[in-house]
Structures are given as structure tokens and as C-alpha cells.
Residue frames as qw, qx, qy, qz and C-alpha x, y, z in Angstrom:
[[0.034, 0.135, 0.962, -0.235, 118.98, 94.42, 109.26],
 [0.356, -0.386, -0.195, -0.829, 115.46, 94.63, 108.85],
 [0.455, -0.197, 0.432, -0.753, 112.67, 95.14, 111.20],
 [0.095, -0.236, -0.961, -0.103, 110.83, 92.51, 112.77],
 [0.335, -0.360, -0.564, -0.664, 107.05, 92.56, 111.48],
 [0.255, -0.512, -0.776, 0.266, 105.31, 93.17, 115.21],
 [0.007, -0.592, -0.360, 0.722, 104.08, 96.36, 115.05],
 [0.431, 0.871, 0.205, 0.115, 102.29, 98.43, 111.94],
 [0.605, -0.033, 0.456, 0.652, 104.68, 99.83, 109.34],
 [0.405, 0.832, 0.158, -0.346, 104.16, 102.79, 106.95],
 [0.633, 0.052, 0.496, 0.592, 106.32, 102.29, 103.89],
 [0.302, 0.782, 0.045, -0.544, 106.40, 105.72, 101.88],
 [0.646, 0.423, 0.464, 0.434, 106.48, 105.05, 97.79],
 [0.433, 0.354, -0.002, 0.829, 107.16, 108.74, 97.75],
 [0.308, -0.384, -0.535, 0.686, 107.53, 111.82, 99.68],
 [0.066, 0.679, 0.676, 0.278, 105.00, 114.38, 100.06],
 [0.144, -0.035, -0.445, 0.883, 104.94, 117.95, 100.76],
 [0.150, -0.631, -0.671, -0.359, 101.86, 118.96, 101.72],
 [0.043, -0.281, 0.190, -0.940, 99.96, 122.38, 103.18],
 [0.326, 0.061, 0.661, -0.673, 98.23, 121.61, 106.20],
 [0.369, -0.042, -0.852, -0.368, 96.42, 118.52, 104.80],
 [0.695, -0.148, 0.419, -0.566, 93.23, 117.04, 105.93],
 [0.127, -0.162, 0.974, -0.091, 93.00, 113.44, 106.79],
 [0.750, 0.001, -0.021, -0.661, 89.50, 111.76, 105.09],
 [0.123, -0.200, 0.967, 0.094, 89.41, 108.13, 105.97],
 [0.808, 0.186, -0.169, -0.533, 87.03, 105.66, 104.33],
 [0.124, -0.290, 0.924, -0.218, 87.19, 102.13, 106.22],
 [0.291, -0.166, -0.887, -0.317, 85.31, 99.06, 105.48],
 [0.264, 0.039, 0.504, -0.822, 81.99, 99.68, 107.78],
 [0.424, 0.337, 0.756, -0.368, 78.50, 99.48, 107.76],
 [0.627, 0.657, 0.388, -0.157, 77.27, 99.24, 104.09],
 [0.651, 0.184, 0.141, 0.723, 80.75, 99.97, 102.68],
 [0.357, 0.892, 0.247, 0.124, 79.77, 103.41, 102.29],
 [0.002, -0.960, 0.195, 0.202, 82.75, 105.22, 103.28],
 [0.409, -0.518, 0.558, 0.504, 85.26, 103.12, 101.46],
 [0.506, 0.539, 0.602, 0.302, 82.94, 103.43, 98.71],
 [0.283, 0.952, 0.077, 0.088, 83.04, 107.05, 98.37],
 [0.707, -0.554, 0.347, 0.268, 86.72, 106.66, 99.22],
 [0.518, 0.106, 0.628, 0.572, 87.64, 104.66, 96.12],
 [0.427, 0.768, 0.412, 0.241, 85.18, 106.36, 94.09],
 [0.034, -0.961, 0.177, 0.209, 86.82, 110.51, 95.28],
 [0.469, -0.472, 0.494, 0.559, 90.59, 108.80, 94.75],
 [0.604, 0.340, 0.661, 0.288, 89.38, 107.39, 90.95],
 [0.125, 0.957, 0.256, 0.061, 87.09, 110.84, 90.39],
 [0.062, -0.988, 0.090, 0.110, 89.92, 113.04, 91.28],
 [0.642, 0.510, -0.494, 0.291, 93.25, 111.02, 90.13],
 [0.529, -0.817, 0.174, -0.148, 94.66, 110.91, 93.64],
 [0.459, 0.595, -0.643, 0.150, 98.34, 109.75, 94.12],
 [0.900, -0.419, -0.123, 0.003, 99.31, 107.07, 96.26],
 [0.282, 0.731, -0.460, 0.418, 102.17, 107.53, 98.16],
 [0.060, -0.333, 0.836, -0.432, 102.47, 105.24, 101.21],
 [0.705, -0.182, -0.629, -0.271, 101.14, 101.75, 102.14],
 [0.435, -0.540, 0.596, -0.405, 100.53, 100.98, 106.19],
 [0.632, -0.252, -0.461, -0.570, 101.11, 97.78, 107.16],
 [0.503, -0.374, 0.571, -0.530, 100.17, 95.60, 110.22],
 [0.192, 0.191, -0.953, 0.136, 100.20, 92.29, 112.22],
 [0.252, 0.181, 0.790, -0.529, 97.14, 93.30, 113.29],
 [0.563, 0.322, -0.172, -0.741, 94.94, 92.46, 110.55],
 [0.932, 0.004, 0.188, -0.309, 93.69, 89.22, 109.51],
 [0.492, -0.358, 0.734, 0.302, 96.40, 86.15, 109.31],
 [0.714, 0.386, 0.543, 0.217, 95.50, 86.01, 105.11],
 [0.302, -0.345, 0.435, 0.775, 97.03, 87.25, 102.21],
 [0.591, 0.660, 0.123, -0.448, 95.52, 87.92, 98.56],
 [0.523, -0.246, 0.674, 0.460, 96.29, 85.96, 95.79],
 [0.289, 0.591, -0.255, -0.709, 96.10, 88.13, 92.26],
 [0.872, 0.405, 0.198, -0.189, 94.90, 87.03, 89.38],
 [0.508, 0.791, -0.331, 0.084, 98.22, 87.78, 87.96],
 [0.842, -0.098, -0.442, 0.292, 100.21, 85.09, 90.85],
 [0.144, 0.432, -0.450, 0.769, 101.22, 88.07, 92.97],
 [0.423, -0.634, -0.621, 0.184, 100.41, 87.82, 96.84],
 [0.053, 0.639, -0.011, 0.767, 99.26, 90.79, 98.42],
 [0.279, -0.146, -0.603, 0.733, 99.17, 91.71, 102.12],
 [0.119, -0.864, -0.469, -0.141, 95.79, 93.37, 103.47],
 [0.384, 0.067, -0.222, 0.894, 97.19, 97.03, 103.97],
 [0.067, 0.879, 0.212, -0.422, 95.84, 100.95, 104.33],
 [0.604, -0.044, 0.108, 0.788, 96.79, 103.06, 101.66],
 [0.078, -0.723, -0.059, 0.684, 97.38, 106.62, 101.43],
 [0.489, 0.297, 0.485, 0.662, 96.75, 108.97, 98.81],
 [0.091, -0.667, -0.128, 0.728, 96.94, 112.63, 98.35],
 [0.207, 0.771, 0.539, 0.269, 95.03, 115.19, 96.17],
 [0.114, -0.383, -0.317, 0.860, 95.80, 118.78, 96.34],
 [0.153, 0.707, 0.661, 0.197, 92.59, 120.88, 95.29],
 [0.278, 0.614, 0.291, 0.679, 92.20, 124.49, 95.39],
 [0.387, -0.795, 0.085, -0.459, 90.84, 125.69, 98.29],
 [0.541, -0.618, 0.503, -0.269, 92.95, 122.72, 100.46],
 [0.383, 0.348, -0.856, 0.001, 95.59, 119.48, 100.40],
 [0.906, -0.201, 0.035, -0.372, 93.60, 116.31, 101.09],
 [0.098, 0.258, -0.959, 0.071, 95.09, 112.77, 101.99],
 [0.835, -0.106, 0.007, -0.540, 92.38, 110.30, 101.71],
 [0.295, -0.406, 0.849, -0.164, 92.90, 106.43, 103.68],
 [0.847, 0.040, -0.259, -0.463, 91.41, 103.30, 102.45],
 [0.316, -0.471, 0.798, -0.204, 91.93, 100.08, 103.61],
 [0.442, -0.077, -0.659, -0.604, 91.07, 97.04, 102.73],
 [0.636, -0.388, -0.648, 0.158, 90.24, 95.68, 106.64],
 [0.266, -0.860, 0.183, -0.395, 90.16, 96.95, 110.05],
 [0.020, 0.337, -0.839, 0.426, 92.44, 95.56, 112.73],
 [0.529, -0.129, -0.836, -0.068, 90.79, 92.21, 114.86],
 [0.435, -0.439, -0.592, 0.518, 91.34, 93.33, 118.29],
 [0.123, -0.972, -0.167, 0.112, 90.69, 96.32, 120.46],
 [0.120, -0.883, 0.078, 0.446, 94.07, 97.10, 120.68],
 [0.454, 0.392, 0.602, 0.527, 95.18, 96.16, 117.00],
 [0.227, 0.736, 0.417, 0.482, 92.72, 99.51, 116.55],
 [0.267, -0.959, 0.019, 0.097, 94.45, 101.64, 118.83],
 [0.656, -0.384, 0.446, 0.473, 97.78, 100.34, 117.85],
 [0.453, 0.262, 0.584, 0.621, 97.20, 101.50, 114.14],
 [0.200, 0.837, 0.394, 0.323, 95.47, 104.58, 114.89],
 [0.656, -0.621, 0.146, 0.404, 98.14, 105.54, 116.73],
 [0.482, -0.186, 0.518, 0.681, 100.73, 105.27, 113.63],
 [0.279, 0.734, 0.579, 0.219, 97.94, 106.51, 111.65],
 [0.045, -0.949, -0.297, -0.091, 97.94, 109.69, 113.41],
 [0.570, -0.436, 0.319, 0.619, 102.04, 110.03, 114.08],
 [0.366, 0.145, 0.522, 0.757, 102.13, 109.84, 110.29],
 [0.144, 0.758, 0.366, 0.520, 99.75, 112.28, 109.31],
 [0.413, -0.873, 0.009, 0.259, 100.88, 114.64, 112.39],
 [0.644, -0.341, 0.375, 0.573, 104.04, 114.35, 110.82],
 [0.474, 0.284, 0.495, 0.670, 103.26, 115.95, 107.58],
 [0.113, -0.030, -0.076, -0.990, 101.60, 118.96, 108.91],
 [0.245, -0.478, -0.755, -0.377, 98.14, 117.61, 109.19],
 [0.180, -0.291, 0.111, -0.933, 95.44, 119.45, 111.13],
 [0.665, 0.112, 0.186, -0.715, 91.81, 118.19, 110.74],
 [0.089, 0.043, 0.969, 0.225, 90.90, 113.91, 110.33],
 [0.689, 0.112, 0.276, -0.661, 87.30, 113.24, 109.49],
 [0.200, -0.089, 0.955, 0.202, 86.22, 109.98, 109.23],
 [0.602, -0.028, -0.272, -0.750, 83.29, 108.67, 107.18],
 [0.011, -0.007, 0.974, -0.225, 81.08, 105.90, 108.35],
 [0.376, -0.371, -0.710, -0.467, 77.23, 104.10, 108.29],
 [0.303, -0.185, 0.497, -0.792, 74.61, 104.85, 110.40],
 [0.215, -0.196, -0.886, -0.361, 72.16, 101.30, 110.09],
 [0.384, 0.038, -0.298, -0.873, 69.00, 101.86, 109.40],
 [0.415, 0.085, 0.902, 0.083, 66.21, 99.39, 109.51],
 [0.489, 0.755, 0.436, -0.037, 64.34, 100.83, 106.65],
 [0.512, 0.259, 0.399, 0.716, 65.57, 102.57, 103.26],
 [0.191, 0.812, 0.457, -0.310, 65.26, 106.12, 102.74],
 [0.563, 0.639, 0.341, 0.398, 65.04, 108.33, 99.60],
 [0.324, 0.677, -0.354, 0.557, 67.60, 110.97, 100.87],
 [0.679, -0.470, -0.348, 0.443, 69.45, 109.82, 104.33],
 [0.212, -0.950, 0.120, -0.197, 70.50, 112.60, 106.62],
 [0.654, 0.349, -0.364, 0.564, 74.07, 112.78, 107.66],
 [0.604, -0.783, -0.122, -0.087, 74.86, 113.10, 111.08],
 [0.533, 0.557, -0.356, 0.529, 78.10, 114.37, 112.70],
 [0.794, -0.491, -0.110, 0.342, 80.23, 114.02, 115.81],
 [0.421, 0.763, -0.223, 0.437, 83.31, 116.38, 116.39],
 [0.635, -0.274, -0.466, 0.552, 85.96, 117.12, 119.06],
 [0.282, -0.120, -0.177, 0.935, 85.06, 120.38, 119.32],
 [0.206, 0.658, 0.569, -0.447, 82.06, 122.70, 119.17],
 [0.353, 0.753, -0.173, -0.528, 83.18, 124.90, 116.26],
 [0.353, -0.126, 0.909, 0.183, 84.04, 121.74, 114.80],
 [0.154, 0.324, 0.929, 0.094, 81.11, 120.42, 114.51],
 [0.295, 0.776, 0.152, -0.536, 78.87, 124.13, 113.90],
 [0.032, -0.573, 0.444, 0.688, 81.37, 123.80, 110.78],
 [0.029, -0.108, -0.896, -0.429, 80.32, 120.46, 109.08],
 [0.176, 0.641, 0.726, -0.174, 76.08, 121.06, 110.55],
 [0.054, 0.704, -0.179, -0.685, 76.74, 124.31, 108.01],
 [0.214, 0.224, -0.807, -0.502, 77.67, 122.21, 105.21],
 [0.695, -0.129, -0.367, -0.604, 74.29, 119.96, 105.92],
 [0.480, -0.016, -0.853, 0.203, 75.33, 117.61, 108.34],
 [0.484, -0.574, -0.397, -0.528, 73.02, 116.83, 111.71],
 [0.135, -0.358, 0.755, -0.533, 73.57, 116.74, 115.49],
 [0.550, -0.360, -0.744, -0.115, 71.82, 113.46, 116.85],
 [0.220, -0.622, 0.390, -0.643, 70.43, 113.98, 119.77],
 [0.977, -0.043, -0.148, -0.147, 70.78, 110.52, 120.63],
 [0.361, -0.617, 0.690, 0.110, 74.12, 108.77, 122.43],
 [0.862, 0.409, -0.296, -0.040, 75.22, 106.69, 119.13],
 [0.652, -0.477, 0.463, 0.364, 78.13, 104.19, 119.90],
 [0.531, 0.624, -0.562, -0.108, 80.58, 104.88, 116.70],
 [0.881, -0.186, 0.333, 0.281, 82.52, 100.79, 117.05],
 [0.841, 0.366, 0.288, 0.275, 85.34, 100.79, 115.31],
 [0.485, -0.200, 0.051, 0.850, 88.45, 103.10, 113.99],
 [0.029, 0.570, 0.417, 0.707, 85.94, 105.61, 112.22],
 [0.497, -0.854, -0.076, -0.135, 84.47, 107.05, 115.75],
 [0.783, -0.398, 0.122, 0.462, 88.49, 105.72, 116.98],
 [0.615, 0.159, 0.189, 0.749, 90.32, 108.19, 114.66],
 [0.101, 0.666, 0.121, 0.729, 88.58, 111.33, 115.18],
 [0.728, -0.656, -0.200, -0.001, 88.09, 110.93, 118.72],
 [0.761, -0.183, 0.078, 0.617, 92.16, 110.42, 119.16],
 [0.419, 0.609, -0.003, 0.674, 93.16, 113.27, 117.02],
 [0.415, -0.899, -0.074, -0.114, 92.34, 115.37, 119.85],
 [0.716, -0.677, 0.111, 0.132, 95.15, 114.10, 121.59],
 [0.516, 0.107, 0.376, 0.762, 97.65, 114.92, 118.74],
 [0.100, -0.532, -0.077, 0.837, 96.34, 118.35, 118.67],
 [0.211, -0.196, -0.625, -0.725, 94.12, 118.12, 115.43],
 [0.642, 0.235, 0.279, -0.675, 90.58, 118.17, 115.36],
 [0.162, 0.053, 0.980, -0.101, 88.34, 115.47, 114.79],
 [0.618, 0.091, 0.085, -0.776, 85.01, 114.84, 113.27],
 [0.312, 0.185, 0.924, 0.119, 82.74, 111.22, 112.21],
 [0.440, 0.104, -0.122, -0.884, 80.36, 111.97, 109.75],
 [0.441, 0.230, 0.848, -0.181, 77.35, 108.98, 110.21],
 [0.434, 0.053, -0.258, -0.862, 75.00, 108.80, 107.24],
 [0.766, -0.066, 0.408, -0.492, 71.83, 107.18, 107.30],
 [0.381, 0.346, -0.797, -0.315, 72.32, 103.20, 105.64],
 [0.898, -0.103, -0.144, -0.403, 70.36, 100.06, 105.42],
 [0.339, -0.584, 0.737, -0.030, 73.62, 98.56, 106.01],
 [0.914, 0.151, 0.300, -0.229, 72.31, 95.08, 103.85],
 [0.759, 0.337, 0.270, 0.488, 74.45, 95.91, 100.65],
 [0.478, -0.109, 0.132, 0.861, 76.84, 98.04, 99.49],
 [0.084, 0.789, 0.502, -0.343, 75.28, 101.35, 99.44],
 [0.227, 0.525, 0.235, 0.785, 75.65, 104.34, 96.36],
 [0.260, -0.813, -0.359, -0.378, 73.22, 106.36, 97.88],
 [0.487, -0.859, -0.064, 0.148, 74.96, 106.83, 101.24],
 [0.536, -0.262, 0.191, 0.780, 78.44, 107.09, 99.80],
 [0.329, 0.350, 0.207, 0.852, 77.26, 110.01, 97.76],
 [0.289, -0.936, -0.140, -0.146, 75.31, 111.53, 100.19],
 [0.708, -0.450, 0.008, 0.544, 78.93, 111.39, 102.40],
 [0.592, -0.060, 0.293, 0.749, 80.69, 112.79, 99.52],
 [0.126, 0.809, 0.372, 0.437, 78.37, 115.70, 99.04],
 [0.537, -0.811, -0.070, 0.221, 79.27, 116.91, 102.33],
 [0.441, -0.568, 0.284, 0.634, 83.03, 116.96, 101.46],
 [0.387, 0.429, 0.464, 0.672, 82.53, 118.36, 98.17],
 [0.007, 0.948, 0.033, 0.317, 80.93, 121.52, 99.75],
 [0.733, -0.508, 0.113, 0.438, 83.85, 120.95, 102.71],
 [0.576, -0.115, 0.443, 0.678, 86.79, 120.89, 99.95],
 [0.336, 0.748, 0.070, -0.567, 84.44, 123.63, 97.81],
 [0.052, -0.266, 0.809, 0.521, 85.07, 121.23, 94.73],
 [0.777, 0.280, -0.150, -0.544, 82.59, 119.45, 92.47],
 [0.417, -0.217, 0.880, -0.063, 82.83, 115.34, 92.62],
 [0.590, 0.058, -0.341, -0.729, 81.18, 113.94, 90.01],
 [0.454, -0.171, 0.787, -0.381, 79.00, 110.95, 91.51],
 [0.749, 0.294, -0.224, -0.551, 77.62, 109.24, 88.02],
 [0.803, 0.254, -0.483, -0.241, 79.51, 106.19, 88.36],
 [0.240, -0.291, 0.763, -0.524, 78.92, 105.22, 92.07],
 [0.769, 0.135, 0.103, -0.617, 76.36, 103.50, 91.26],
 [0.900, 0.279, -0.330, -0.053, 77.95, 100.77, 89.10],
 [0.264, 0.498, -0.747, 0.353, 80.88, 100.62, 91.16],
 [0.675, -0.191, 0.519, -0.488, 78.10, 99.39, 94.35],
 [0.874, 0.337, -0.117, -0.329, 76.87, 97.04, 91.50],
 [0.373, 0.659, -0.634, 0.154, 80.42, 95.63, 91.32],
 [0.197, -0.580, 0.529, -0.587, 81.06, 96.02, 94.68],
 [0.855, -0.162, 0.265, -0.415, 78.03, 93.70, 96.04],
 [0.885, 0.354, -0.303, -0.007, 78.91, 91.08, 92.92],
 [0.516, 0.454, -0.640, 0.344, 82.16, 90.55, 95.11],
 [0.196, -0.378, 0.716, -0.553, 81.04, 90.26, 97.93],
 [0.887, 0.147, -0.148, -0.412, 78.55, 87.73, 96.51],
 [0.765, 0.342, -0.530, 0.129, 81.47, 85.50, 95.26],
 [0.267, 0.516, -0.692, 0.429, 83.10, 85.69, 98.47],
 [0.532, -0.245, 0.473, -0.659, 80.21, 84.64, 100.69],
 [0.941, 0.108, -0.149, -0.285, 79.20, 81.84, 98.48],
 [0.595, 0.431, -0.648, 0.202, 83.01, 80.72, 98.38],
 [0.046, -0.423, 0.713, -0.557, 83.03, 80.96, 102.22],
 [0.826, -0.073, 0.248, -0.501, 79.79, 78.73, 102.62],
 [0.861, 0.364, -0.333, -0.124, 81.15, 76.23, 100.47],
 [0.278, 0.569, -0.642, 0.432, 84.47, 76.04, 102.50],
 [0.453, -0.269, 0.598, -0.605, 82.52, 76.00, 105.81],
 [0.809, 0.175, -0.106, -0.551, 80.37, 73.38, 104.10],
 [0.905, 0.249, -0.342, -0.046, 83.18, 71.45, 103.48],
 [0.012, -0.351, 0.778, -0.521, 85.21, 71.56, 106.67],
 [0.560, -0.055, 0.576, -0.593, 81.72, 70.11, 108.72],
 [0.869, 0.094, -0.295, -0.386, 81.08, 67.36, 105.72],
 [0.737, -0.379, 0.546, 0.125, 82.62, 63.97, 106.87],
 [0.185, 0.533, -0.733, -0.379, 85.02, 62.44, 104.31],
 [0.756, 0.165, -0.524, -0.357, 84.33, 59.57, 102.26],
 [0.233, 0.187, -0.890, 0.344, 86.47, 57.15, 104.97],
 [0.101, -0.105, 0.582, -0.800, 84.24, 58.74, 107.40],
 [0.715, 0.017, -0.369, -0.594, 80.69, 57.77, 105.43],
 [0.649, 0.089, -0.749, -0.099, 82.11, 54.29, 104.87],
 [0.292, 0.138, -0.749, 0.579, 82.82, 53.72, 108.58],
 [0.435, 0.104, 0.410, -0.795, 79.70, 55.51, 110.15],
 [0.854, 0.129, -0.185, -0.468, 77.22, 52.92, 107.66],
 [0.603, 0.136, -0.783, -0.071, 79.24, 49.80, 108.16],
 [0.049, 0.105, -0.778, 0.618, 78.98, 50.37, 112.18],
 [0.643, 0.103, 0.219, -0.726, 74.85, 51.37, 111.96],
 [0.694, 0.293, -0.615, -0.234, 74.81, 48.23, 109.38]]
């Protein structure tokens, strides 16, 4: 029989062993950056997908491919081992709607990666800005104190400010705790307008000295370039839509001029 579709799902496409893995997630956010340096590390480094989450809580719409397939908004997983340490990195293409949608998926998030041996999540995420600057600083949260001495080593910054983190990117390192992993958010600085290069490779410097690997970051740039260009098409398409739900119909013309008439 299968399961009915009320609760997130993790479907594994294959099984992984892995050696005490860290968890890097990269979730739509402020200025895309961290599921920009997401996509870009999986591309840069080949990563493997190997399991798709999904959930009821994400938006009620589907994707429809150029090629007539419909896709489901999902997370997926994908794992890298590197030299010094086995990575799983998350993308997604949405976050959950509600509050508890994002507690109800970081929940299964963190089952499943508890479940493979995992240790240490860090999430990436924007820090908005109102002004551009020509190298942003990278700021860092942790559940723990040698936690967080570990990543303000690698260049990251303690605010001394109370930032709210919204969202599953402050919500996924925060939780680990309580699954016995450590936790960290890593904020960089972002105008937050458009799709930012600049802060996803500042992010991804950090976990390049983290993971003690080289990333190469030459074609983040064009991927933003991309990036924006879609998100162009989709804003223009949604104005148009909205445009035409609030126009009156032709009946509706005729009728409103014959009554003023």
C-alpha cells in the first residue's frame, strides 16, 4: 500500500556510506547566496545525488519541464567525499510556508542525516545589507563555543548584535543541538536586491578552508547572471497573471459602459 502524502518523505536513489559527514545546506534566502554557492560547490566538485525530500509543506505548485515532465518542488541531497572529510550538501528549491511546515521538515532533515552518522550541520545564509560592499564579512552563529572559535579561525565574525536568523537556515543549526550534532549559520554580508556572486563566494571561501579543499569560483559569476535572468522571467510572468486576474473581461467592459451610457 503506499503512504499517504501528509508528512515529508525522503526517497533514497541510492545508499550511502558515509564517515561522519557534515551537513552544508544552501536554501533559497536572502540574495540566493547560499543556494548559489550550493549549486555552484555540487557542479565544481561533481557531487552525487542520492536522495530527494519531499513535502506537503511546500507550495501547492508543481513544475512543468520543458521536456512535458512535471516536477514536484523538493530538497535534494548530495554527497562529496573530499580528503580531509565526507560532505552532504542540501539544496532546495523552496522553503516550507508555515512555521510548522519548517519544523516539520527540519525535523526529517535531521533524523536523516543523524541516521547516516552525521555530526556537524552548517547552514549558509544572507545577511541584508542596505549598501554594497567590496568584500562582505561573514558572520557566524554556533551551538557551542568551540563551535563557533572554530569557523571565527577560518575568517568568520561574531556580531555583536542580536540578529534574528527567519527561516530553516538559523532553524537547522539551532535544532541539531537537540540531535546531538553541532550547529553553526554562517551570515554573509548581501544587498539582498539580486542574486549575489560575491556573497556566495565569499560563503564558499569559508568552507573551502573548513573542508581544506580548493573550489574554484570562476564561474559564479555567470551562473548569478543566469540566475537573476530567471527570476526576471518569473516576476514579469507573475505581473502579467496578477494583471490579468484584476482586469475585467470583455462582458464586464461591455456592461460597465452600457450602464454609465
Amino acid at each position: 500500500m503506499n503512504p499517504r502524502f501528509l508528512e515529508s518523505m525522503i526517497r533514497l536513489k541510492k545508499k550511502i556510506k558515509a564517515k561522519n559527514p557534515v551537513l552544508l545546506v544552501g536554501l533559497p534566502g536572502v540574495g540566493f547566496v547560499s543556494k548559489l554557492a550550493a549549486d555552484h560547490m555540487i557542479k565544481q566538485t561533481k557531487a552525487e545525488h542520492f536522495a530527494t525530500l519531499y513535502s506537503p509543506n511546500f507550495p501547492n505548485q508543481v513544475i512543468a519541464l520543458r521536456n512535458g515532465a512535471l516536477r514536484p518542488f523538493s530538497m535534494r541531497f548530495f554527497y562529496k567525499r573530499f580528503k580531509q572529510r565526507d560532505v552532504v550538501i542540501l539544496k532546495g528549491d523552496v522553503q516550507p510556508l508555515t512555521v510548522e511546515g519548517q519544523y516539520e521538515v527540519t525535523a526529517k532533515i535531521l533524523e536523516f542525516f543523524q541516521g547516516m552518522g552525521g555530526s556537524e550541520v552548517v547552514a549558509m545564509a544572507g545577511y541584508a545589507l542596505n549598501q554594497t560592499k567590496a568584500t562582505p564579512d561573514v558572520y557566524c552563529a554556533a551551538t557551542s563555543k568551540s563551535y563557533l572559535q572554530h569557523f571565527i579561525k577560518l575568517g568568520a565574525k561574531q556580531n555583536d548584535a542580536v540578529i534574528p536568523i527567519v527561516g530553516m537556515a538559523g532553524l537547522m543549526p539551532a535544532v541539531a543541538k537537540l540531535y546531538s550534532m553541532q550547529g553553526t549559520c554562517l551570515l554573509v554580508e548581501t544587498p539582498g536586491q539580486a542574486v549575489d556572486a560575491k556573497g556566495a563566494s565569499t560563503l564558499l571561501g569559508i568552507i573551502s578552508k573548513m573542508l581544506q579543499e580548493n573550489i574554484d569560483m570562476k564561474k559564479l559569476d555567470g551562473k548569478a547572471r543566469k540566475a537573476q535572468g530567471m527570476l526576471r522571467k518569473i516576476e514579469e510572468q507573475a505581473r502579467k497573471e496578477e494583471q490579468r486576474a484584476f482586469a475585467p473581461d470583455e462582458t464586464m467592459k461591455k456592461e460597465t459602459l452600457t450602464y454609465i451610457h
